[in-house]
C-alpha positions in Angstrom: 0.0 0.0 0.0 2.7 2.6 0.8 4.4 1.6 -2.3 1.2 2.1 -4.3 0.7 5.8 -2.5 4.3 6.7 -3.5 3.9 5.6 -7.1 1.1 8.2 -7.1 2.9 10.6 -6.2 5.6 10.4 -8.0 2.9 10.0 -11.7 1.4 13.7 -10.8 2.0 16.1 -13.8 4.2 18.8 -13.3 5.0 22.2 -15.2 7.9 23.6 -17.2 8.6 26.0 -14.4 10.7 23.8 -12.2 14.5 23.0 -13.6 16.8 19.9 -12.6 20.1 20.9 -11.2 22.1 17.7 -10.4 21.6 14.5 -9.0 24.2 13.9 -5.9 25.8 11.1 -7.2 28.5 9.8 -4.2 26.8 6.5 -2.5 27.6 7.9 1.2 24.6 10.2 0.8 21.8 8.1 0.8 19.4 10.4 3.3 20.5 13.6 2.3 18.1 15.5 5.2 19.2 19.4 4.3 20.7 21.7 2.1 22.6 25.2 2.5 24.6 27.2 0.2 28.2 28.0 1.2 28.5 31.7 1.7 32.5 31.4 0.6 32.2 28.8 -1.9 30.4 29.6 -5.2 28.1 26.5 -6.3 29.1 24.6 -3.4 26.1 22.9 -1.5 26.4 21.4 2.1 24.7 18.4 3.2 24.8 15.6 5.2 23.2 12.1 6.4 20.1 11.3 9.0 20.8 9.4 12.0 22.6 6.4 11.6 25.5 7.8 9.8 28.7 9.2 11.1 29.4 12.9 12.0 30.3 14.2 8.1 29.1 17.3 6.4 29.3 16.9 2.2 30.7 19.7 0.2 28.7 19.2 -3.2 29.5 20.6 -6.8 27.5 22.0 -9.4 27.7 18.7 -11.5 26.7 16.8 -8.0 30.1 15.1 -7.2 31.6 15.2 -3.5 34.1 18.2 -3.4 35.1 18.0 0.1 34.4 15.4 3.0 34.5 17.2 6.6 34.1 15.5 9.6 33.0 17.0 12.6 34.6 16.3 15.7 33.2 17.1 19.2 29.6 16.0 17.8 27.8 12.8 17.2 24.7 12.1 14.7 22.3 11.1 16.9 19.3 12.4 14.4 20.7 15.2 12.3 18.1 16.7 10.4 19.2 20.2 9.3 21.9 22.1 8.0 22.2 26.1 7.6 24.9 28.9 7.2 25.0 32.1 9.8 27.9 34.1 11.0 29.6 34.0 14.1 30.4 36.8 17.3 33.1 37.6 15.3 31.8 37.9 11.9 32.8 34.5 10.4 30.9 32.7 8.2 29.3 29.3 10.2 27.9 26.4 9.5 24.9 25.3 12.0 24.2 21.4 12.0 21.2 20.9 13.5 21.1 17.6 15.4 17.7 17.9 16.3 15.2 15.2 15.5 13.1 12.5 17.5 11.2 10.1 16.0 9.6 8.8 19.5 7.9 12.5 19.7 9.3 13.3 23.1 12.3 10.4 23.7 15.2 13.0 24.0 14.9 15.8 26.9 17.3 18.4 25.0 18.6 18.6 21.2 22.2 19.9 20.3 22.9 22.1 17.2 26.4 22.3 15.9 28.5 25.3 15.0 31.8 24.6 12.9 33.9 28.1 11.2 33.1 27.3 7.2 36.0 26.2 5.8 38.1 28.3 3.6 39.9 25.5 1.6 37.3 22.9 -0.8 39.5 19.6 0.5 38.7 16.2 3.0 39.4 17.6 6.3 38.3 17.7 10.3 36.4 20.8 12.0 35.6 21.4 15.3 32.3 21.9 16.7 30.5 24.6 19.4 27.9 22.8 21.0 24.7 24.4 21.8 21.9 22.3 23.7 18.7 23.4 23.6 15.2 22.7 25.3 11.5 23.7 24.1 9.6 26.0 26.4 6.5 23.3 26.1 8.8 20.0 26.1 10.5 17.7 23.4 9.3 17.9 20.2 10.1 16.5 17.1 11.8 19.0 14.6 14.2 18.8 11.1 13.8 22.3 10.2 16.7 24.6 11.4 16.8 28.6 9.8 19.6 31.4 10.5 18.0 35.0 10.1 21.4 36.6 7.9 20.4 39.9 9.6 20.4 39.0 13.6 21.8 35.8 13.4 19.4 34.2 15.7 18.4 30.7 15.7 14.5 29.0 14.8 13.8 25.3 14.7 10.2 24.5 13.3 8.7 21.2 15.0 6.6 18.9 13.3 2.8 18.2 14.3 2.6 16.6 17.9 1.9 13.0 17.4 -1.9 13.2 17.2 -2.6 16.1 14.8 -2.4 20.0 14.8 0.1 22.0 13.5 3.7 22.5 13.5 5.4 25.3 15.5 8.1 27.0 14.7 10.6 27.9 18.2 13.4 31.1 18.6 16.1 30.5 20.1 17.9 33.3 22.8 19.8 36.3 21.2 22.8 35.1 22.4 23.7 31.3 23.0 25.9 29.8 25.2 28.0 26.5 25.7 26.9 25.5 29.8 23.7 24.8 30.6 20.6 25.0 28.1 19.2 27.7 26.1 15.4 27.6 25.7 13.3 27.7 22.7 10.3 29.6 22.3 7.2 29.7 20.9 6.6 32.6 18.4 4.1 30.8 15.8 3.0 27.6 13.7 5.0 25.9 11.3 3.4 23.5 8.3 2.5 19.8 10.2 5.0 18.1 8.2 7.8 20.7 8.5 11.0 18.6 6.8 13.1 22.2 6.4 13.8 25.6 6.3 15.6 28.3 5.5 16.0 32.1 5.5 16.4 34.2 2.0 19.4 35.8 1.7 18.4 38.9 2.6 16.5 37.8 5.0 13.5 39.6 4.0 11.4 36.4 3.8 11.7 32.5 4.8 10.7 29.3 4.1 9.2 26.2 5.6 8.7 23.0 3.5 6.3 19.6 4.0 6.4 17.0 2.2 4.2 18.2 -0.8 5.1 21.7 -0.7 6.1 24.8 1.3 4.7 27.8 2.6 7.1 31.4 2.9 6.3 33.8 5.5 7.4 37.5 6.0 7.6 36.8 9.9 6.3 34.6 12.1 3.1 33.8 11.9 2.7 35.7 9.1 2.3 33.7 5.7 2.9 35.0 2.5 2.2 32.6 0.1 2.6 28.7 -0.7 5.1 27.1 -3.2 4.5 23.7 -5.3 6.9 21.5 -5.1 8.2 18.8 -7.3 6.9 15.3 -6.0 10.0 13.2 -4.9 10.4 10.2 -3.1 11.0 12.1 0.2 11.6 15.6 0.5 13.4 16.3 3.4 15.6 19.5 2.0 14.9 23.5 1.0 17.3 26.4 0.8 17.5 29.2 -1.0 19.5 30.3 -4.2 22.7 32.6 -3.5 21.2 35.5 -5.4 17.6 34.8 -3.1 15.3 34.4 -6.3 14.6 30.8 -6.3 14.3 28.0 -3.8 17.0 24.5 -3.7 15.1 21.2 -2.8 16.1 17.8 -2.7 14.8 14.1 -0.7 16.5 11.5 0.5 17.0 8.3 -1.2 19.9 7.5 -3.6 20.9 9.5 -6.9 18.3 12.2 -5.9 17.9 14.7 -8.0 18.3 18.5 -6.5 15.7 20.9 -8.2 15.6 24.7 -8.9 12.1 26.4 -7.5 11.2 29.9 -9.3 9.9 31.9 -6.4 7.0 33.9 -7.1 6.9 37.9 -8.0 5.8 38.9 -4.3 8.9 36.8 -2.7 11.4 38.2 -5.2 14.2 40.4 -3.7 13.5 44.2 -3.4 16.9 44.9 -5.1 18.7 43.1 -7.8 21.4 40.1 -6.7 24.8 41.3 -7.4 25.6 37.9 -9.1 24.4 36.8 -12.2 23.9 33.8 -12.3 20.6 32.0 -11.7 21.5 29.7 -9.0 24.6 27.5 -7.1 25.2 25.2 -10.2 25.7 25.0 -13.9 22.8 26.6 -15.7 20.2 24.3 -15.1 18.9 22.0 -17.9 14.6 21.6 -18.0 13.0 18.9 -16.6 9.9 18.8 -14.5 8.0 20.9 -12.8 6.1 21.7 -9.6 3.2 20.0 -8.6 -0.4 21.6 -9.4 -2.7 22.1 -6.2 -5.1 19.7 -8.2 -2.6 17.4 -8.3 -1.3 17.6 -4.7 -5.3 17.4 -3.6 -5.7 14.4 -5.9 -2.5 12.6 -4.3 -4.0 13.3 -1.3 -7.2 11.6 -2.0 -5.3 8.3 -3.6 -2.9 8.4 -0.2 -6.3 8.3 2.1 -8.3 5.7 -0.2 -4.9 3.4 -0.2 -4.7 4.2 3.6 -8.4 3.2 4.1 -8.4 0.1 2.1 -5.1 -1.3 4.4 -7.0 -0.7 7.6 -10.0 -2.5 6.2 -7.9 -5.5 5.2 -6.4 -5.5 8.7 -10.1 -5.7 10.0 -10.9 -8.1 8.1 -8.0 -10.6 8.6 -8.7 -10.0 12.2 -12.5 -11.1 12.4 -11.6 -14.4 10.4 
């Protein structure tokens, strides 16, 4: 049955407007779970693994090859689930790993996000980590969505839906965050129910939270500006945004997943022109597929529910023979 829902999914018609960067190609990343572009690094992308891999952070090219390997010491990958880029007290570009999921809904009574200096030099090597732990206000949640606002530098994670319904919430951390003790995260709005990622455009003007089937960019919190289609894939799990801020990156787990380019629309545009040219991280990107239609999306959703109803009548069945 879940195969059967997936299929569906992935037959939905899509439009011209979506573009096919890349495929990450290395076999190490088989749950790719985030995305960021490197401040120092043009088309370099960072990612890394889900829980159950070791403590690595990918450096990826624009034809999707491995650049750079770095492993992180003074961190372990419980569940990492996000990845994004901020600046340090000193002015330093940073890359924030977000170890920060929990699949039991309330098993672990703090999460940790990583801090590492991005490195200047594309080649294997070992950084050190800053470790932050952190607590919810309203106790453990579940969360994969990590986002760095460029122009205070504070912290949000965005939870997923508690375990029987509602919606997401989305959590800021203190202005200022320190190594002893825990800082706590607070509650300043909702986030989509299946919140995978996040991320903050460029200039910081607007961000971005993404589900499963699409994503929804606010202005601030709790304050929604419009939703984004998505292209279906097998499970997307990954959004940042372009360097230049006029397009969205997403990708999924799985192996040889494909990264795609997202056009964002006119109201989420950047006020002033990108200094850079080019259109996003990679090589100019060739066409392919496209986003998903809300038609589309609701029909999925009906061929998920009817595949989903059909199991748990089975189920009754076999169980009153």
């Amino acid at each position: 049955m879940i195969k059967a829902a997936a299929l569906a999914l992935l037959l939905l018609p899509m439009s011209g407007d979506t573009t096919e960067l890349f495929k990450i190609s290395d076999p190490r990343i088989s749950e790719s779970s985030g995305l960021a572009a490197s401040h120092l690094h043009p088309g370099i992308l960072y990612t890394h693994n889900d829980s159950g891999n070791g403590p690595q952070v990918f450096a990826i090219g624009p034809d999707g090859r491995t650049k750079a390997t770095f492993t992180i010491s003074g961190a372990q990958n419980r569940d990492w689930e996000a990845i994004s880029l901020g600046r340090d007290e000193q002015g330093h570009s940073v890359i924030y790993i977000g170890d920060i999921g929990d699949n039991l809904y309330g098993a672990w009574p703090y999460v940790t996000i990583y801090r590492v200096r991005e490195p200047s030099a594309m080649r294997d090597q070992t950084l050190h980590a800053t470790a932050f732990r952190f607590k919810y206000e309203d106790g453990p949640r579940n969360a994969e969505s990590l986002l760095v606002d460029p122009r205070t530098n504070r912290l949000y994670v965005a939870s997923k839906t508690k375990l029987f319904g509602g919606n997401g919430t989305l959590y800021e951390a203190p202005a200022h965050l320190r190594t002893s003790g825990f800082n706590l995260l607070r509650k300043v709005g909702d986030a989509p129910a299946t919140a995978t990622d996040g991320a903050f455009a460029p200039d910081g003007r607007t961000f971005v939270i993404r589900g499963y089937f699409g994503a929804t960019l606010y202005t601030a919190p709790g304050k929604e500006l419009t939703d984004v289609d998505l292209p279906a894939q097998k499970q997307g799990e990954s959004i940042t945004y372009t360097p230049d801020g006029r397009a969205l990156l997403v990708g999924s787990e799985g192996d040889d997943q494909p990264v795609y380019q997202v056009p964002l629309p006119a109201e989420a545009l950047p006020k002033s022109p990108s200094p850079s040219p080019r259109s996003g991280p990679g090589k100019k990107p060739q066409a392919s597929g496209s986003t998903t239609t809300d038609h589309s999306r609701t029909l999925a959703y009906i061929v998920i529910a009817a595949l989903a109803a059909g199991a748990a009548a089975w189920v009754v069945r076999r169980r009153n023979r």
